[in-house]
Gaussian input, Z-matrix of N, CA and C with variables (Angstrom, degrees):
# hf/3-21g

backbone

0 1
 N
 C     1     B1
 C     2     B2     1     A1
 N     3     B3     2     A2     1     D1
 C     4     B4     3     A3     2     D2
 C     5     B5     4     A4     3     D3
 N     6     B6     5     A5     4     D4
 C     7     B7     6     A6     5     D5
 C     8     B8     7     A7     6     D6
 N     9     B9     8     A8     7     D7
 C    10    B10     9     A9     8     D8
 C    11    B11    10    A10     9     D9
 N    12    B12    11    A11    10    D10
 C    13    B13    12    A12    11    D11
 C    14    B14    13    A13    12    D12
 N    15    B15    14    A14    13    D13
 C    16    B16    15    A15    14    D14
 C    17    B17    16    A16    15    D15
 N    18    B18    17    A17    16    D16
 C    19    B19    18    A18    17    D17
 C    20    B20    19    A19    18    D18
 N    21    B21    20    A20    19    D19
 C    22    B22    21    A21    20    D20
 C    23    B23    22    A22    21    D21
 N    24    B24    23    A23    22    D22
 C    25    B25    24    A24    23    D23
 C    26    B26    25    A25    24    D24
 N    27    B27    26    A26    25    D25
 C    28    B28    27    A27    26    D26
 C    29    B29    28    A28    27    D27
 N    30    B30    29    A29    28    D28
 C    31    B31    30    A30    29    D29
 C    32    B32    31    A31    30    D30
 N    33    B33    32    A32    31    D31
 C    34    B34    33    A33    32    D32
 C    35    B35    34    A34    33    D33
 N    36    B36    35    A35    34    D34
 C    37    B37    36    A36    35    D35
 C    38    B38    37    A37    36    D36
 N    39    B39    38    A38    37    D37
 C    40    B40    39    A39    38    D38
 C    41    B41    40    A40    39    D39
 N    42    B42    41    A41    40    D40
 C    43    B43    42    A42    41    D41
 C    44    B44    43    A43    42    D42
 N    45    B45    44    A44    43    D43
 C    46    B46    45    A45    44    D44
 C    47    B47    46    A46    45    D45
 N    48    B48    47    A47    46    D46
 C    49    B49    48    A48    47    D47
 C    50    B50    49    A49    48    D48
 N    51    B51    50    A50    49    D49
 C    52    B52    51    A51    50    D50
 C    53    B53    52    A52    51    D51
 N    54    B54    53    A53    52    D52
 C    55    B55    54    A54    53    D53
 C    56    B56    55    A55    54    D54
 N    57    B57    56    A56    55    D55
 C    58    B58    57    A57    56    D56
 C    59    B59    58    A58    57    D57
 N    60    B60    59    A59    58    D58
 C    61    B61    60    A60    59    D59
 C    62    B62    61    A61    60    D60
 N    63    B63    62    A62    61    D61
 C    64    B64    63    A63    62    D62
 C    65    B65    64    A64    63    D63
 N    66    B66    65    A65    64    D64
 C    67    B67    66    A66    65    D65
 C    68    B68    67    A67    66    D66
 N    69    B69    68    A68    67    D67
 C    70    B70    69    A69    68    D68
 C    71    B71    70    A70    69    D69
 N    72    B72    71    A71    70    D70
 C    73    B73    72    A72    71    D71
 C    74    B74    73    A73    72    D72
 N    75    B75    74    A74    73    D73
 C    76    B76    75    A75    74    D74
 C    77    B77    76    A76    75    D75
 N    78    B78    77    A77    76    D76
 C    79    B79    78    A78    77    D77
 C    80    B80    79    A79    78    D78
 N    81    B81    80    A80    79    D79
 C    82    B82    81    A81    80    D80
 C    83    B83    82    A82    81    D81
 N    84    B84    83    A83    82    D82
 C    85    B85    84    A84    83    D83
 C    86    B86    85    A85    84    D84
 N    87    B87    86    A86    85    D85
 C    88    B88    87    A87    86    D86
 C    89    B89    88    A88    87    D87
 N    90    B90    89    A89    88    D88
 C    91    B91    90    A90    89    D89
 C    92    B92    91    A91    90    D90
 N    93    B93    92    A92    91    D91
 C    94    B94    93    A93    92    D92
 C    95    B95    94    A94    93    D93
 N    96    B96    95    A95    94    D94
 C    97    B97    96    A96    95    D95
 C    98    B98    97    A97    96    D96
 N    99    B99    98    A98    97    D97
 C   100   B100    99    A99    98    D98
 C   101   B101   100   A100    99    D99
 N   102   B102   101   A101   100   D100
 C   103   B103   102   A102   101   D101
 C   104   B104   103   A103   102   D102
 N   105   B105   104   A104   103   D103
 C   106   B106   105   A105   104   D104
 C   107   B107   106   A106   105   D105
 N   108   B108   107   A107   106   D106
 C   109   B109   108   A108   107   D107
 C   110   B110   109   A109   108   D108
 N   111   B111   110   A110   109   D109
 C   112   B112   111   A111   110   D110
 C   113   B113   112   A112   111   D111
 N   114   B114   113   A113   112   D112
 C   115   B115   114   A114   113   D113
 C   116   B116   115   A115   114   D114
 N   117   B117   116   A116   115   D115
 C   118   B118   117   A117   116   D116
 C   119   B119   118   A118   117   D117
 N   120   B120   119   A119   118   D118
 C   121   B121   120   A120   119   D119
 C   122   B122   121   A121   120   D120
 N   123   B123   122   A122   121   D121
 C   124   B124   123   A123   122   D122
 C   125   B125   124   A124   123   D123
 N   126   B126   125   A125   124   D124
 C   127   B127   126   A126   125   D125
 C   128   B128   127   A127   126   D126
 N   129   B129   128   A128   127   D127
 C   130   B130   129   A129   128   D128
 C   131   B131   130   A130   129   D129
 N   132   B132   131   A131   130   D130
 C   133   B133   132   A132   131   D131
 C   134   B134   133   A133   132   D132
 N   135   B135   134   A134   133   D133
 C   136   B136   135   A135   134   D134
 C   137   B137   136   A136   135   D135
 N   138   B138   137   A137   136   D136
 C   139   B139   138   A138   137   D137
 C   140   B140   139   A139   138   D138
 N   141   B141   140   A140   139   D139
 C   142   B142   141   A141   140   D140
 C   143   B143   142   A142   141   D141
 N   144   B144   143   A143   142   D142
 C   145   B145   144   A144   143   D143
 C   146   B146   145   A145   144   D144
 N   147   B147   146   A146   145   D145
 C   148   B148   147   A147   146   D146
 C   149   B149   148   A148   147   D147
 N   150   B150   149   A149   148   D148
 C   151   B151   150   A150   149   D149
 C   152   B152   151   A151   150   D150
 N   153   B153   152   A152   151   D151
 C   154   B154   153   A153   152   D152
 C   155   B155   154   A154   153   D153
 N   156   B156   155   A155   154   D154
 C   157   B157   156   A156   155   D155
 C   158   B158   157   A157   156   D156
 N   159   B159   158   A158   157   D157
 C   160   B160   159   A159   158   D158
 C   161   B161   160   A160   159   D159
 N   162   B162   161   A161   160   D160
 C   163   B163   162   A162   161   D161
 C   164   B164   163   A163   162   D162
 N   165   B165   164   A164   163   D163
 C   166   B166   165   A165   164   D164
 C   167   B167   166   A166   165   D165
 N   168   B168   167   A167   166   D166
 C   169   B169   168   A168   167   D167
 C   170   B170   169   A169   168   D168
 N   171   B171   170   A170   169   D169
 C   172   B172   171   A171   170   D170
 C   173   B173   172   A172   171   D171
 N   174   B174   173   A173   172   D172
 C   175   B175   174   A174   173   D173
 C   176   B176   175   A175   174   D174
 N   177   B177   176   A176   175   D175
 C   178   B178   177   A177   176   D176
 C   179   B179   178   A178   177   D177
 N   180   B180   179   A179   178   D178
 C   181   B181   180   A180   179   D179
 C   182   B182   181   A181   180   D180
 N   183   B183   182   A182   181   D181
 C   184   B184   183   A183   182   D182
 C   185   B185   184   A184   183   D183
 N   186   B186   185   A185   184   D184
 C   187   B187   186   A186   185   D185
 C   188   B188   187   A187   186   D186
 N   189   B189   188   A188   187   D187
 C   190   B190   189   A189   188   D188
 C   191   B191   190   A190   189   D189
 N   192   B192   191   A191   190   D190
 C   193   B193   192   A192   191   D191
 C   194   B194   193   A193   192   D192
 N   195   B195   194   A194   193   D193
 C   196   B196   195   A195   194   D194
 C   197   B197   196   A196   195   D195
 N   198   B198   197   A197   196   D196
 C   199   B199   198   A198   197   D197
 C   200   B200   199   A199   198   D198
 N   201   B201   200   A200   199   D199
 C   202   B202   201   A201   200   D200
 C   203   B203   202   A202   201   D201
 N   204   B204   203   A203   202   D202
 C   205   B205   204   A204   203   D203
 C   206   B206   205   A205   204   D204
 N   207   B207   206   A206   205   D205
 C   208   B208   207   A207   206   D206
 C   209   B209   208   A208   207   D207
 N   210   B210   209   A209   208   D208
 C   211   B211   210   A210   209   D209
 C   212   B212   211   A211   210   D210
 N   213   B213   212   A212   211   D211
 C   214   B214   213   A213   212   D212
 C   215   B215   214   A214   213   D213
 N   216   B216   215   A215   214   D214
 C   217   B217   216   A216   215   D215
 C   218   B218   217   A217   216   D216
 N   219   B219   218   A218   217   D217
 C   220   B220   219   A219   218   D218
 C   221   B221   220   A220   219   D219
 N   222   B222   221   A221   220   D220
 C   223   B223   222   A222   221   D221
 C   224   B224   223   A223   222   D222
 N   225   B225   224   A224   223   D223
 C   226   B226   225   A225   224   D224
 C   227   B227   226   A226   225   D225
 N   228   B228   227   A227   226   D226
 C   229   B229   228   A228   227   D227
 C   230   B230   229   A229   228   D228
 N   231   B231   230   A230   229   D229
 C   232   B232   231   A231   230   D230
 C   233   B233   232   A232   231   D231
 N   234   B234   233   A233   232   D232
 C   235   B235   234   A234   233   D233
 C   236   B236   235   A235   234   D234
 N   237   B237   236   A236   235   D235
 C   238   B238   237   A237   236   D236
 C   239   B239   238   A238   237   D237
 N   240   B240   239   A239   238   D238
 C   241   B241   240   A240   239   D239
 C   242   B242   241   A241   240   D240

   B1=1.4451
   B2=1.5270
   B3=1.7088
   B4=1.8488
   B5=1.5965
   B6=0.9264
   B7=1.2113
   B8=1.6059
   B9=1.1867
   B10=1.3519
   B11=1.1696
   B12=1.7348
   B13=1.7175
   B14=1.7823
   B15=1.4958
   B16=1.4292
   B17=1.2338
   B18=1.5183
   B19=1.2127
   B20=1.5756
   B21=1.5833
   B22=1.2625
   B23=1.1154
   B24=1.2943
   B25=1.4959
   B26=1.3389
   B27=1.3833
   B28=1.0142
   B29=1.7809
   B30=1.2121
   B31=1.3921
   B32=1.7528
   B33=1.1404
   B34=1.7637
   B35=1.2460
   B36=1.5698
   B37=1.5658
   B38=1.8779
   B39=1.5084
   B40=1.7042
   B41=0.7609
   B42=1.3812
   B43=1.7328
   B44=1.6676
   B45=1.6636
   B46=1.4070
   B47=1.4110
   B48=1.1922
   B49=1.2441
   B50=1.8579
   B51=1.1375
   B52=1.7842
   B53=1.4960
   B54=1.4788
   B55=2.1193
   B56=1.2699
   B57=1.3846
   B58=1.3267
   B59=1.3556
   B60=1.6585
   B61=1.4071
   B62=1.5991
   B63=1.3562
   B64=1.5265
   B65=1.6939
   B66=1.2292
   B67=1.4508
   B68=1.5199
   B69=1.4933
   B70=1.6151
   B71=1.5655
   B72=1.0304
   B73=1.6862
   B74=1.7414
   B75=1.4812
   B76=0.9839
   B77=1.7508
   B78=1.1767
   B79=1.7079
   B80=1.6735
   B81=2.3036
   B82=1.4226
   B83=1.5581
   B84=1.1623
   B85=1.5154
   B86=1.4196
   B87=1.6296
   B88=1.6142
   B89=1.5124
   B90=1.4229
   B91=1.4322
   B92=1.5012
   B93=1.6920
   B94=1.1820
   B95=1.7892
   B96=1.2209
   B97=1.3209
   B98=1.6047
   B99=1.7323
   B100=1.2344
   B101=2.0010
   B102=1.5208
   B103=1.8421
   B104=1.4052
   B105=1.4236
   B106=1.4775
   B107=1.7367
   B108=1.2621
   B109=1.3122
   B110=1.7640
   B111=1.0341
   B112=1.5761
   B113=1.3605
   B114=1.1970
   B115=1.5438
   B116=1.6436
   B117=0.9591
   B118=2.1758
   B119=1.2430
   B120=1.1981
   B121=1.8510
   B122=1.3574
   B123=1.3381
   B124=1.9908
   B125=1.7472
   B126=1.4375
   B127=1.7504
   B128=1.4094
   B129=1.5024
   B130=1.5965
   B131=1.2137
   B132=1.4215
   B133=1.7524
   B134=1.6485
   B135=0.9365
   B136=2.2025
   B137=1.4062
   B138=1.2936
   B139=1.9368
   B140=1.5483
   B141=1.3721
   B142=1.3750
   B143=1.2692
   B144=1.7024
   B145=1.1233
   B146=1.1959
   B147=1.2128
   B148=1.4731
   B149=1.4242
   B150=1.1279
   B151=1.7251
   B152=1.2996
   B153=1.2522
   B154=1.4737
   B155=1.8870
   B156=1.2194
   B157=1.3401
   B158=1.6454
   B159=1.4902
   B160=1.6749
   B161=1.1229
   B162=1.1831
   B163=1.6186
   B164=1.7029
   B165=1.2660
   B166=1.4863
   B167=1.0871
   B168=1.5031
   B169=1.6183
   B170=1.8350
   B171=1.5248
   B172=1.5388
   B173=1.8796
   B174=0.9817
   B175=1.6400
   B176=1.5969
   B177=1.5097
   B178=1.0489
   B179=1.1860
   B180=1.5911
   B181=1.2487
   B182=1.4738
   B183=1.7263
   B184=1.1728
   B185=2.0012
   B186=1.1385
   B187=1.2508
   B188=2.1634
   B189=1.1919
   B190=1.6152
   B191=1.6348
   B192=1.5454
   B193=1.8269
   B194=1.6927
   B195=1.2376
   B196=1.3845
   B197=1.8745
   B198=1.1417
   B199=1.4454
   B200=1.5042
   B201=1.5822
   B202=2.0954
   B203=1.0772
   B204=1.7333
   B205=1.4543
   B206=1.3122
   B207=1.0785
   B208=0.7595
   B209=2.3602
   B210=1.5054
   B211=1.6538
   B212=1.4478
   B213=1.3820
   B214=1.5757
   B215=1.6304
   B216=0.9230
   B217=1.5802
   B218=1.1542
   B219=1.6820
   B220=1.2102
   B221=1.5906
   B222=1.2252
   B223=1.6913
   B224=1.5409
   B225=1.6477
   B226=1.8393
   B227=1.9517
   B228=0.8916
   B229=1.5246
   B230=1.6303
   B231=1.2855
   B232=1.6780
   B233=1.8745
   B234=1.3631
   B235=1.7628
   B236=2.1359
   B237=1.3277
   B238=1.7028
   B239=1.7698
   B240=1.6641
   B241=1.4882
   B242=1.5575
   A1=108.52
   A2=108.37
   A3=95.35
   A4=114.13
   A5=118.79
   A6=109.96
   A7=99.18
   A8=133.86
   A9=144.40
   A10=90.80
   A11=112.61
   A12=123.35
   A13=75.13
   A14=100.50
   A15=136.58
   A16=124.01
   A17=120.89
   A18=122.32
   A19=121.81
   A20=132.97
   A21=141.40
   A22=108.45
   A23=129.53
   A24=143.61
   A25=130.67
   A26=109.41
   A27=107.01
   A28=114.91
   A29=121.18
   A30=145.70
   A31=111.05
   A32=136.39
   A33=132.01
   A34=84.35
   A35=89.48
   A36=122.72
   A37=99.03
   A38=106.67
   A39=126.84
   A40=138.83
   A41=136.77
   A42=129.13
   A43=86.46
   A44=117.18
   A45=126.84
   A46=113.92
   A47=114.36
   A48=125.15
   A49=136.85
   A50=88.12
   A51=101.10
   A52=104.83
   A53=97.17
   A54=97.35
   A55=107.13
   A56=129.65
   A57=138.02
   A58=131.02
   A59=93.85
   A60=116.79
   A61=113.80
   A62=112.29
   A63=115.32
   A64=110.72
   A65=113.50
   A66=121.53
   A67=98.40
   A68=135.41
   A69=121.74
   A70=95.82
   A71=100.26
   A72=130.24
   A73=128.88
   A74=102.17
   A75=102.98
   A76=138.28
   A77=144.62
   A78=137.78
   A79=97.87
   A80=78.38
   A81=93.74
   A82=110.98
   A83=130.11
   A84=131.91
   A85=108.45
   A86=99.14
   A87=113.38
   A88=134.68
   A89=100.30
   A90=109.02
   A91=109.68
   A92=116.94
   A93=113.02
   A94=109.81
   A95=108.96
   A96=121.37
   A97=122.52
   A98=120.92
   A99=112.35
   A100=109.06
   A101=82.07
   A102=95.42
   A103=117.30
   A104=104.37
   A105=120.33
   A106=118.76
   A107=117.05
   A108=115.21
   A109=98.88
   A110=106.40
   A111=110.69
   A112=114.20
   A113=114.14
   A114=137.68
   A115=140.35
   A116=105.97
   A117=75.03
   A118=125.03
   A119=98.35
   A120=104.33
   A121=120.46
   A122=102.68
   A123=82.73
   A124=86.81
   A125=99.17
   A126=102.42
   A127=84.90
   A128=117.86
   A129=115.63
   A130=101.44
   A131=116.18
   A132=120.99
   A133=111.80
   A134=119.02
   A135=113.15
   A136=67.55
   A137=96.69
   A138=126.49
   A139=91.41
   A140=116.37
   A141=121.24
   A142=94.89
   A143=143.15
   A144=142.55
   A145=113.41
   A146=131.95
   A147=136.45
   A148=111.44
   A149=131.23
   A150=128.53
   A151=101.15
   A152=130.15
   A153=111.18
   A154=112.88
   A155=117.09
   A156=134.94
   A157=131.36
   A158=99.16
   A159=106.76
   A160=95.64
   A161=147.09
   A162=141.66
   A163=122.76
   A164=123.98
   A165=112.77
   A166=102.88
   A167=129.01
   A168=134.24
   A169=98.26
   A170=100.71
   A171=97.08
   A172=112.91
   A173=127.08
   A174=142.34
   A175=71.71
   A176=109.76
   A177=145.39
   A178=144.96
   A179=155.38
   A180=163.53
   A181=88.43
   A182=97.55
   A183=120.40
   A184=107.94
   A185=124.20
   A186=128.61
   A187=96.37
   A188=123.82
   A189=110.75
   A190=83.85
   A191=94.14
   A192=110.49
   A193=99.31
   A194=129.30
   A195=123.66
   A196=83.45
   A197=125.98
   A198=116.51
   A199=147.46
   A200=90.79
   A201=101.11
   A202=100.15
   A203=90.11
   A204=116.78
   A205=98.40
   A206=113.72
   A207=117.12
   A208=117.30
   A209=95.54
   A210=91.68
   A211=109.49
   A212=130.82
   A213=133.73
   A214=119.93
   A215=95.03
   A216=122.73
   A217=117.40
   A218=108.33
   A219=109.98
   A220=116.92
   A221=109.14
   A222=120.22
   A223=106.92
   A224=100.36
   A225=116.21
   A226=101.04
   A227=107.15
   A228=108.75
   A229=110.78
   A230=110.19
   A231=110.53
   A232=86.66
   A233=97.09
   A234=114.03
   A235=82.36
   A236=95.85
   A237=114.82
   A238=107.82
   A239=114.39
   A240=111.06
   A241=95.53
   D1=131.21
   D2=-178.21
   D3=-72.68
   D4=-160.08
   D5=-164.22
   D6=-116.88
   D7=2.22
   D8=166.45
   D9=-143.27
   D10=142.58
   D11=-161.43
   D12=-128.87
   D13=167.48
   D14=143.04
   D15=-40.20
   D16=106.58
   D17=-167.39
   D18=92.95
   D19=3.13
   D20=179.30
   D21=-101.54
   D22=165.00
   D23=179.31
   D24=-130.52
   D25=126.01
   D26=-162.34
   D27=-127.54
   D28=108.88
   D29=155.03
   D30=-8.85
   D31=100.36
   D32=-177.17
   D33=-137.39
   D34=152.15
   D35=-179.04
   D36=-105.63
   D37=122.47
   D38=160.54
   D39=-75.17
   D40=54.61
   D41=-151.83
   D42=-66.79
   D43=137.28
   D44=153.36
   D45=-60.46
   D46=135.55
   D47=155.53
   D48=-35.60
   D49=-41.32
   D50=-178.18
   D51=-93.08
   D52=-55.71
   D53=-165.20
   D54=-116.76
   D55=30.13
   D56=164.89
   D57=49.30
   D58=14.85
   D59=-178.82
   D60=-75.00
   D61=133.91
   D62=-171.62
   D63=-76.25
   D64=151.10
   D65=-175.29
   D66=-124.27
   D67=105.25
   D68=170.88
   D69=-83.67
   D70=145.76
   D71=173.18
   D72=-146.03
   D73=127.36
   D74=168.52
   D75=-61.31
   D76=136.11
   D77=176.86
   D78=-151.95
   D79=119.34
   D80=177.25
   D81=-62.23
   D82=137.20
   D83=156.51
   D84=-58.83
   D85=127.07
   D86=147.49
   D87=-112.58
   D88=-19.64
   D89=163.59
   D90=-157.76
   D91=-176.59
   D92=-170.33
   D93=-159.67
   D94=102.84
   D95=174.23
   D96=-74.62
   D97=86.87
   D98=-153.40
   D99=-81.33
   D100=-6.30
   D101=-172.91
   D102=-73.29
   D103=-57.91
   D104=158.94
   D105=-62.92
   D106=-16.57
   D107=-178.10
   D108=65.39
   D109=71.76
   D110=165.32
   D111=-149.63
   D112=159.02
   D113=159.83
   D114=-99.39
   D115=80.62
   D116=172.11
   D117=-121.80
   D118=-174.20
   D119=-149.92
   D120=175.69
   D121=-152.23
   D122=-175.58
   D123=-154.45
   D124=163.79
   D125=-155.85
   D126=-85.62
   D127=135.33
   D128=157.21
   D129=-117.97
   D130=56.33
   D131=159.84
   D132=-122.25
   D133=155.51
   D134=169.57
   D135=-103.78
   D136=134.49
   D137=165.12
   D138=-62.51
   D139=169.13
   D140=155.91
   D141=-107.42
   D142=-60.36
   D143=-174.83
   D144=-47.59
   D145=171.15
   D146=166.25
   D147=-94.99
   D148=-25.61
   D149=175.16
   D150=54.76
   D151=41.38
   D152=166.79
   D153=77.91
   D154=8.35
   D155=-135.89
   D156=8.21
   D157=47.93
   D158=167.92
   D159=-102.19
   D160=39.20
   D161=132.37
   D162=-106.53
   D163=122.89
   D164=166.81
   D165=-149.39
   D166=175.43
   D167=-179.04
   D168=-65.97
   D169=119.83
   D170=178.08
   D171=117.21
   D172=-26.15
   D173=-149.19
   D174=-91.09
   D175=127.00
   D176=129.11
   D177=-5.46
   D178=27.48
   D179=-82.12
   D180=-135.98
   D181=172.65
   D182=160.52
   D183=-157.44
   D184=93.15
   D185=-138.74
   D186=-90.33
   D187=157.10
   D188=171.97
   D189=-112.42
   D190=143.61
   D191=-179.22
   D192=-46.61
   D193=-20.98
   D194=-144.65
   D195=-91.90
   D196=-41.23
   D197=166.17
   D198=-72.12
   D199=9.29
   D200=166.92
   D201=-105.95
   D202=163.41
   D203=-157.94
   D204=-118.78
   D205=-59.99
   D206=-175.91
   D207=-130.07
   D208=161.29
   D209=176.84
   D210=-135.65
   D211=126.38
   D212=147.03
   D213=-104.83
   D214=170.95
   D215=160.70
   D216=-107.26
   D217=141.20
   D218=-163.10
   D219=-59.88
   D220=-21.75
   D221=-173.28
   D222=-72.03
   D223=-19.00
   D224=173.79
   D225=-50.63
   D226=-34.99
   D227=-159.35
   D228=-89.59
   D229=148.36
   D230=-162.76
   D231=-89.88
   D232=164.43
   D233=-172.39
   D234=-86.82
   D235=140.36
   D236=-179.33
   D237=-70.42
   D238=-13.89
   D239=-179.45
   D240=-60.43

């Protein structure tokens, strides 16, 4: 079993480009490379920063384990009613 599944979320840190200020963001998992130590997935956060605008809700990632913060499961998360 990888160690991040399909469908989990995972917490990454954004350093900005200009003022080196960190951005945490969420990215749904779609797969998980435990050899290479990687992740990818797709951002389910709206950045607040602009990053140069290679970040938006949706953009495509490929994350290294050494940059999450954090990990849930989707069942981690309370229902929005």
């Amino acid at each position: 079993m990888p160690t991040y599944e399909k469908g989990d979320y995972i917490k990454v840190e954004f350093p900005a480009e200009l003022t080196g200020i960190s951005e945490w963001m969420w990215v749904r998992v779609s797969h998980c490379d435990d050899e290479k130590r990687l992740v990818f997935g797709v951002l389910d956060s709206i950045p607040l920063d602009e990053h140069g605008n290679k970040l938006g809700l949706g953009t495509q990632l490929a994350i290294s384990f050494d940059k999450i913060r954090e990990h849930k499961k989707p069942s981690d998360f309370e229902p929005l009613n």
